[in-house]
Structure formats: C-alpha cells, structure tokens
Backbone bond lengths (Angstrom), bond angles and torsions (degrees), N, CA, C in turn:
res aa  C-N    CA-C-N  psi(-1)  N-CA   C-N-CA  omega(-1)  CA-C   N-CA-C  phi
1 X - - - 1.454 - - 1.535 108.05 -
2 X 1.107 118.10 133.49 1.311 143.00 -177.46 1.730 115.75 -67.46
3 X 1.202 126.46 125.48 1.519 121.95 -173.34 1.404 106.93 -61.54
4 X 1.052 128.45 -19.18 1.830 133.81 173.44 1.736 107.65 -70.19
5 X 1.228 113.49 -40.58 1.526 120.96 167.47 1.294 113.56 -61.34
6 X 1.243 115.11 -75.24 1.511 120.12 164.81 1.462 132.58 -25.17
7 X 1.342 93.07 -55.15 1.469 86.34 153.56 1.833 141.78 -93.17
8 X 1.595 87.59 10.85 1.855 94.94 163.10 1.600 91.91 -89.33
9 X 1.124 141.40 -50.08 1.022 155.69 175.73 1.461 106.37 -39.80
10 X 1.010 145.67 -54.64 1.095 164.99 -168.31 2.073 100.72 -76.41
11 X 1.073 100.31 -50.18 2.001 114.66 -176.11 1.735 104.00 -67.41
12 X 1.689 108.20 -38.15 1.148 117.41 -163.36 1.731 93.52 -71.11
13 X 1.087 130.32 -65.37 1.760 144.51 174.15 1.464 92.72 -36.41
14 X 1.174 135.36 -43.46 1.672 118.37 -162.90 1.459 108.16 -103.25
15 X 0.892 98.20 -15.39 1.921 105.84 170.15 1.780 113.20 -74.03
16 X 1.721 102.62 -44.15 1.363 104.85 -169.79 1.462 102.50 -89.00
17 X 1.258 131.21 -15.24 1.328 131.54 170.84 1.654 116.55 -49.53
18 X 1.335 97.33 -58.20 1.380 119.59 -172.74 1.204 103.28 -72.70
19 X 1.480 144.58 -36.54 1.294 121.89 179.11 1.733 95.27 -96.01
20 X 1.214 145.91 0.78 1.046 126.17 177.05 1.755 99.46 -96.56
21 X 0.952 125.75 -30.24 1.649 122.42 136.69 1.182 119.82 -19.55
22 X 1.656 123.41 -85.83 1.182 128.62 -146.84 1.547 109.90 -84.92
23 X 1.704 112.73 -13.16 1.414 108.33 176.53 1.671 102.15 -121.48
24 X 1.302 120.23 10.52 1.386 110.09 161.70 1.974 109.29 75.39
25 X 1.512 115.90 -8.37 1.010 112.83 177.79 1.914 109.02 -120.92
26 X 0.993 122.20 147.88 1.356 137.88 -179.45 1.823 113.34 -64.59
27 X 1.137 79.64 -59.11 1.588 93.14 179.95 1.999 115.35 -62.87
28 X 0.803 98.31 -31.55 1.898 119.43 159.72 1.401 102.58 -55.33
29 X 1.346 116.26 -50.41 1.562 106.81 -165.64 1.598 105.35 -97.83
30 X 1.383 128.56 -18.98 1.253 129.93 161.60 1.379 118.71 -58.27
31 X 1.550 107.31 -37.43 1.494 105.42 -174.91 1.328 118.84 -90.59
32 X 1.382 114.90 -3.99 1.798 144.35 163.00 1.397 101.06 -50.09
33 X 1.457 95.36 -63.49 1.744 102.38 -161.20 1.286 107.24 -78.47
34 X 1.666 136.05 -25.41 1.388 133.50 -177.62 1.762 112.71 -55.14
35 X 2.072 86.73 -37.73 1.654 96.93 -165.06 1.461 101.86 -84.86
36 X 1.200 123.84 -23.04 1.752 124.20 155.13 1.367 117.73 -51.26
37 X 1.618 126.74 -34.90 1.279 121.65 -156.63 1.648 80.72 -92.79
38 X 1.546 122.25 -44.28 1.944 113.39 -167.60 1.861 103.33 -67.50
39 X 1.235 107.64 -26.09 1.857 91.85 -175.63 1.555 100.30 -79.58
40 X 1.805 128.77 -37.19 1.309 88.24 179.09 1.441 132.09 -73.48
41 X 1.494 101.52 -38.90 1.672 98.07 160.05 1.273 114.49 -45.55
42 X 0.921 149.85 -63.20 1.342 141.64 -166.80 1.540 99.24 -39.29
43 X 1.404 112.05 -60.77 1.637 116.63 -170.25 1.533 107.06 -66.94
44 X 0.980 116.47 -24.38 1.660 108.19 168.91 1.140 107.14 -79.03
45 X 1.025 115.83 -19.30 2.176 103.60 170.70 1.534 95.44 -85.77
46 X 1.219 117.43 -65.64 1.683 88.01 -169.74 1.939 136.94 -64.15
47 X 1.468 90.15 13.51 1.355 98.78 -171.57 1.626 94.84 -125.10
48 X 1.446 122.42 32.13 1.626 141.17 177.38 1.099 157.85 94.68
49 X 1.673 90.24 -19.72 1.446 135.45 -148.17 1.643 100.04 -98.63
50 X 1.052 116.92 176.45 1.698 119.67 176.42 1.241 98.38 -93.02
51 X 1.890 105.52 147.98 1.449 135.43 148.19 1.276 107.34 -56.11
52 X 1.357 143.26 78.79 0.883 151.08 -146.90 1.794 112.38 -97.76
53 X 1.374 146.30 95.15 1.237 138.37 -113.75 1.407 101.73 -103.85
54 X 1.529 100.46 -45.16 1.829 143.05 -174.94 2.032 79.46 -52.90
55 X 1.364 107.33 -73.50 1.615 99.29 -168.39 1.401 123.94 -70.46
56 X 1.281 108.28 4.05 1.718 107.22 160.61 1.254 110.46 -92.51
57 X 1.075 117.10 -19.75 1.577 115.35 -162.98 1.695 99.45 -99.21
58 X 1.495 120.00 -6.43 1.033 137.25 170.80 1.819 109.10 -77.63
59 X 1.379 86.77 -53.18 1.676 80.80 -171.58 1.711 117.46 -77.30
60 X 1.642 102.32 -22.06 1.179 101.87 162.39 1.782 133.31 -75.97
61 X 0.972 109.76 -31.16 1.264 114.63 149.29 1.596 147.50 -44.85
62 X 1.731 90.87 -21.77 1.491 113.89 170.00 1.253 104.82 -96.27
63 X 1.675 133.80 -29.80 1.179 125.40 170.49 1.364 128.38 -73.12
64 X 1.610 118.90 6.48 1.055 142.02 -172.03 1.632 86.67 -105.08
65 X 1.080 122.16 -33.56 1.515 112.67 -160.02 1.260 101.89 -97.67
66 X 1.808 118.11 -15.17 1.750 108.69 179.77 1.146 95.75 -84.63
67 X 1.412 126.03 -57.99 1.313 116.57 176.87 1.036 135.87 -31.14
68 X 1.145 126.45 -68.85 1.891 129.17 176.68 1.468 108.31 -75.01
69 X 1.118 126.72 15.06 1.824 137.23 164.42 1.607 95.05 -92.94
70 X 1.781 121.28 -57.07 1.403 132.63 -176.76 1.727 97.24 -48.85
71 X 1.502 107.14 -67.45 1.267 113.27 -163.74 1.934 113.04 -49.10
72 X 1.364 106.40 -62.98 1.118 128.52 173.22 1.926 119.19 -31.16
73 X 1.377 96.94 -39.65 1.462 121.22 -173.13 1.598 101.66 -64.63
74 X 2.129 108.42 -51.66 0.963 128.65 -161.49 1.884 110.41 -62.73
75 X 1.476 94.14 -25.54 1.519 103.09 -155.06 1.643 97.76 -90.65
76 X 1.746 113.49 -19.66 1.560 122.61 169.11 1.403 120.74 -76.95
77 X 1.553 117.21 -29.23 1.049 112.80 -158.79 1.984 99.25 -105.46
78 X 1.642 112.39 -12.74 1.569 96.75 -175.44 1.470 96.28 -144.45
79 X 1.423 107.62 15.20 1.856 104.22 176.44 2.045 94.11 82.45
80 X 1.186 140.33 -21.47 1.414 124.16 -154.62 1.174 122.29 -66.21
C-alpha cells in the first residue's frame, strides 16, 4: 500500500470517528467519510489530476474502520 492510500486511509478513520461520535450512529460516520473521499477526488479532477477510485475506496474503507473501532469502543466502555 502506497503512502497516498494510507493516508486516505488514515483521513477516512478520523472523519468517521468524529461523526460516528458526534451522532452516535456508525453509518453517519461511514457516510461522512465516503463524502470526504468524493469531494477530494472530485477536487483533484478539477484541479487536473485523476478521479482516483483506488483512493476513495481507500478512504472509505478507513471510515469503515473508524467507525466500527468508535462503535466497538462504545459497546466496551457502556454495554451500548
């Protein structure tokens, strides 16, 4: 894995953390990080660069991984 992944990978986990935090649901913070991974691609296409597919699916994949780390945490620390 490529340090450019890693670190979509890495954006996707701290994006979905925080909204699976702040709204208490998983799927909130998964769908946080999907729409994080389509605006920067998006902005790397209009600024020349490739829609790059591998790094959405990167960052979403990490928002899969903050989330159910958030959730998981939630279910150790209060039974929820």
């Amino acid at each position: 894995m490529t340090k450019d992944k890693l670190l979509h990978f890495g954006a996707g986990i701290l994006v979905a953390a925080f909204f699976t935090l702040a709204s208490g649901k998983p799927l909130v913070g998964l769908v946080a990080a999907a729409i994080a991974g389509i605006a920067k691609e998006t902005y790397d296409k209009k600024r020349g660069g490739p829609f790059d597919l591998l790094d959405l699916l990167a960052t979403i994949i990490g928002g899969g991984a903050g989330a159910t780390a958030i959730t998981l945490s939630n279910i150790a620390s209060y039974g929820v």
